[in-house]
N, C-alpha and C positions, 0 to 999 in steps of 0.2 A: 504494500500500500504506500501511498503517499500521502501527506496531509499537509494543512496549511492552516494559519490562523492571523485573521486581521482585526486591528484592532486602531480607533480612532485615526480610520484613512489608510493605514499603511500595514504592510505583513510584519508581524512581531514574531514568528515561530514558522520553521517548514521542515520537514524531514521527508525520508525515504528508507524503506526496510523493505527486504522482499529481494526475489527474483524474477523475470522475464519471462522466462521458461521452467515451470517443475523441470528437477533432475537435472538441469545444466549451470553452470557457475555462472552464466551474465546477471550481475545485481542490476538491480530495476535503480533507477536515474528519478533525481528529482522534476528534468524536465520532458522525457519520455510522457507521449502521448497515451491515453485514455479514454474509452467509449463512456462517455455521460449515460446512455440506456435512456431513458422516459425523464430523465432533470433536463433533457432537452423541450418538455412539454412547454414550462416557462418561458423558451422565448419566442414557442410560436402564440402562447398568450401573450407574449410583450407584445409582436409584429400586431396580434390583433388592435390592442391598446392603440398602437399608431394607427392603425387604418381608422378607429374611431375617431383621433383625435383628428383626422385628415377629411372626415366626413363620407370616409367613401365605405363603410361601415356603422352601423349603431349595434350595443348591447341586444339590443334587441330583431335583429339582424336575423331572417328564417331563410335557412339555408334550401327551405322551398325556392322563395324569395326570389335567392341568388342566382341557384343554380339550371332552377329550371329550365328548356329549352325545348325547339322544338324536337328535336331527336333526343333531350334527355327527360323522359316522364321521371315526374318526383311526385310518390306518394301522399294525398293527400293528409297523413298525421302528421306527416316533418311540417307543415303551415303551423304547427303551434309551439314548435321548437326552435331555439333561438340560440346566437350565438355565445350568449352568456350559459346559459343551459348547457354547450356543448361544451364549454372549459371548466364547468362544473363534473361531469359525466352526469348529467340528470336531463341528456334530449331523447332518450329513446334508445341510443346502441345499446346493442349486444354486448356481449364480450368479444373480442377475436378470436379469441378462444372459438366460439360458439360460430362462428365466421372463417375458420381458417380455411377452409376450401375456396372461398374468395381470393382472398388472398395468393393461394397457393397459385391460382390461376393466373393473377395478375402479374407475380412472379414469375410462372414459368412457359404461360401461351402469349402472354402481350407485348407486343416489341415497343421497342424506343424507348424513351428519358424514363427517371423514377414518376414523374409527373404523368404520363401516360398510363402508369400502371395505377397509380394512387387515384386516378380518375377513373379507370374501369372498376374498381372496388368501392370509389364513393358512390359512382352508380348504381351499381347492383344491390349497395344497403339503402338508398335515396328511393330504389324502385319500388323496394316491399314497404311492407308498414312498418313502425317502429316496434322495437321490442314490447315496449310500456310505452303509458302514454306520459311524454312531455312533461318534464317537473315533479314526479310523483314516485321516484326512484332513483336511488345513485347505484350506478351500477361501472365499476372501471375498466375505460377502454381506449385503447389508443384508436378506436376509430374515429371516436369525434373528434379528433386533431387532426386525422384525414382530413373530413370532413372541413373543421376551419380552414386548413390547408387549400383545402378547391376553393372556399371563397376570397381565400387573398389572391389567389390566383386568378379564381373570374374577374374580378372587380381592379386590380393590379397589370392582368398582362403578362407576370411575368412567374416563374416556377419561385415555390416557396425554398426553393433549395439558391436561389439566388436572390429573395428577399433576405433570409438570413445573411446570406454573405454581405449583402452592400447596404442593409439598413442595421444591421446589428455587429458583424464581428468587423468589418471594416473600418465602422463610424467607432467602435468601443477600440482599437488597437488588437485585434486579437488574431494572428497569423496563423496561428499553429494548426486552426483548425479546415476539416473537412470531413465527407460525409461518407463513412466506411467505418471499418472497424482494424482497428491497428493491428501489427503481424500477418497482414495480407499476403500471402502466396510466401511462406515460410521464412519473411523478413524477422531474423534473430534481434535486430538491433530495435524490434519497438519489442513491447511487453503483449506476450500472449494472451485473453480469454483464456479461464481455464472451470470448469463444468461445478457448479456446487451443488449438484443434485445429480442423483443416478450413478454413474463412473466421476465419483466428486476428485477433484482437484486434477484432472484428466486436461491438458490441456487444449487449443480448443484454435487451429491457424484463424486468421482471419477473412480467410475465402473459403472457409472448409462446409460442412454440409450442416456443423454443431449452429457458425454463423448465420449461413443464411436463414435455416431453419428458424432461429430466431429474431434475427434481425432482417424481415424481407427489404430492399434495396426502397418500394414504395415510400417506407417510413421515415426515412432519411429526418427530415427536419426535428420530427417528431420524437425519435429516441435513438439514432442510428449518428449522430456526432463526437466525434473524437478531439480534444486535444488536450495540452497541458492544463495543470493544477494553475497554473498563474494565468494563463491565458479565460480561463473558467473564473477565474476569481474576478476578473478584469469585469463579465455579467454581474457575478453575483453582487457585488460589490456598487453596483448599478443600483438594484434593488435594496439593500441594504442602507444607504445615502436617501435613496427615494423615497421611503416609509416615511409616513407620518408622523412616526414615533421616535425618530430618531434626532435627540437634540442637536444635531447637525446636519438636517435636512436639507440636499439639495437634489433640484429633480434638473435631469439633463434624457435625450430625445424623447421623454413623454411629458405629458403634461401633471401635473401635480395631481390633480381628480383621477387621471388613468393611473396612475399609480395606486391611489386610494383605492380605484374600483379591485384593481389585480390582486391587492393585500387584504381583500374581503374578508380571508379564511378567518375561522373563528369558532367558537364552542359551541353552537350550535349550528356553525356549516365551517365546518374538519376540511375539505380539500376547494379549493378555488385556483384556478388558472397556472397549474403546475407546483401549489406550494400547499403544504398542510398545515394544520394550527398546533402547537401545542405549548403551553407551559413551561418554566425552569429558574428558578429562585435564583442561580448566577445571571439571568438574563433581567433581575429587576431594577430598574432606571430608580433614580432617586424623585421624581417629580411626583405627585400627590396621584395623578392615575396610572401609573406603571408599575403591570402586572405582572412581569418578567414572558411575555410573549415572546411566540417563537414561530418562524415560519421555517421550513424545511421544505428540501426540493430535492427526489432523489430517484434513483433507477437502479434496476437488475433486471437483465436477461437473462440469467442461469448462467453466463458466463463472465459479464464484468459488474461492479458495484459502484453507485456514486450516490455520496449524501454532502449537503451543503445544510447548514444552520444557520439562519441569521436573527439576531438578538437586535434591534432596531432603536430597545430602549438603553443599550450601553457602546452600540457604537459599534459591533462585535460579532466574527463569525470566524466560524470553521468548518473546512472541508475536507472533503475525505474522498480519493478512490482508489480502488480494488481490483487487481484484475481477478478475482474468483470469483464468480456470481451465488447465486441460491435467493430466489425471492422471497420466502416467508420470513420472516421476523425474528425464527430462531435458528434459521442457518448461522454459521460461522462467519461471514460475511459481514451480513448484521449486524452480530452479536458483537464485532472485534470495531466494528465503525462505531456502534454507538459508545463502548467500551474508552474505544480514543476522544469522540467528540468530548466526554464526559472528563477526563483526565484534562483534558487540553482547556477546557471553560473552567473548571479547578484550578487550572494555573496561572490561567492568564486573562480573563474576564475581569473586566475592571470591578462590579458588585462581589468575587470573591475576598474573603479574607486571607484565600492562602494564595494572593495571587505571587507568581514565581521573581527574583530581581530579574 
């Protein structure tokens, strides 16, 4: 793993432990590239943010609406579903799970760009009805970020895989990144995927059958971005400044209210626009309503791990990634990320006592 910790603007703490490859001696490097997994949901909620703020989207945006056409029928229940709904998971999808034959399709019969394929799959879920109806269920899925994905793209012109590039990693400084999965075609010098579930710690090339299976090429924006710890930080660190809550608030490419809108999450709505809510007594601000909130943004494919915390009311975050995946909660993966974030806000959060010299 590697991790990182910022603290009032600037990195205060970074390290690197681990190897590349199980079984071979290359240590894993602090600036060696890493798959984000689904922590890339965030910034295709960020892209949505700008397009609201640009007016060529609203909140309330029905990807009926958008997308409809005359060769693309869109089921009459996606009219009551909306774009805010879809970066909640509460428009109707499925699981992909429940879907992966779509996909599989899209993958492996449809030719040209990830954009082509991600549009034969929005389709084919746009045509039937929705799972549930609209609002009335949270159910988690990366197809509703598909789904967003088609309408920055209807409404844009241009593929969400080059929206991120030149409205996000461009505009923030962040080179490193691109949309694959690192160790591609048995390249030793990035760090492997390696399997935390099944044949666990099995490692896992980046072109191989472990990857694609998991990571179809469609998803790209969505959970399929790779780069460094410091390049990732360069985002989150975005978000972290932009909050509300943070006595050092400054908002840069969104507007102050899109910011608010995206940091919705909260104890009675847990997941909003790629970040989750929770609590932590090192994260409480000294000002009269600061609750030590907590926004998190994280991903696993069964083969890589990323979690980012950010603490808004002390200025303060740490990140973490893995190349071993295991999605539940109490894989090893998990267990050893939450394991660090905890040690690392122990030492170095400004509201700890035992913070480190």
């Amino acid at each position: 793993m590697v991790a990182l910790v910022m603290s009032d603007g600037r990195i205060v703490a970074r390290g690197a432990a681990g190897v590349r490859h199980r079984g071979e001696p290359g240590k894993l490097a602090f600036d060696d590239t890493f798959l984000l997994c689904s922590a890339g949901k965030a910034m295709v909620a960020t892209l949505a943010a700008m397009a609201v703020d640009d007016g060529t989207l609203s909140w309330s945006s029905s990807p009926a609406d958008v997308l409809a056409a005359p060769d693309r029928a869109v089921n009459d229940g996606w009219r009551h579903a909306t774009l805010a709904q879809l970066l909640e998971h509460r428009a109707g999808a499925a699981s992909e799970l429940d879907r992966k034959w779509w996909v599989f399709r899209a993958e492996w019969l449809t030719r040209g760009e990830p954009a082509s394929r991600r549009e034969d799959v929005v389709h084919r879920m746009l045509a039937a009805p929705p799972a549930y109806r609209p609002g009335t269920r949270y159910v988690y899925s990366s197809l509703d970020y598909l789904v967003v994905c088609a309408m920055l793209e209807r409404t844009s012109g241009r593929s969400c895989e080059q929206l991120v590039r030149e409205r996000l990693w461009s505009r923030l400084g962040i080179r490193s990144a691109y949309f694959g999965s690192p160790g591609a075609n048995g390249n030793h010098d990035t760090p492997a995927g390696h399997l935390g579930m099944l044949l666990v710690g099995r490692p896992a090339a980046g072109g191989g059958f472990w990857s694609l299976f998991l990571m179809p090429r469609s998803f790209g924006p969505v959970s399929a971005s790779s780069m460094t710890i410091t390049d990732w930080a360069r985002f989150v660190a975005l978000h972290l400044r932009g909050d509300a809550a943070n006595p050092h608030r400054e908002t840069s490419l969104l507007s102050a209210s899109s910011f608010d809108s995206l940091h919705a999450a909260s104890a009675t709505r847990p997941y909003f626009a790629g970040w989750t809510y929770t609590t932590r007594e090192w994260a409480r601000g000294r000002r009269e309503p600061d609750s030590g909130r907590v926004l998190i943004s994280e991903g696993d494919n069964g083969l890589w791990h990323s979690e980012a915390w950010i603490a808004p009311e002390v200025d303060f975050a740490v990140l973490v990634l893995i190349n071993q995946g295991g999605p539940a909660h109490d894989q090893p993966a998990s267990l050893a990320s939450r394991e660090v974030v905890a040690t690392l806000a122990g030492m170095f959060s400004p509201s700890s006592a035992t913070r480190a010299p």
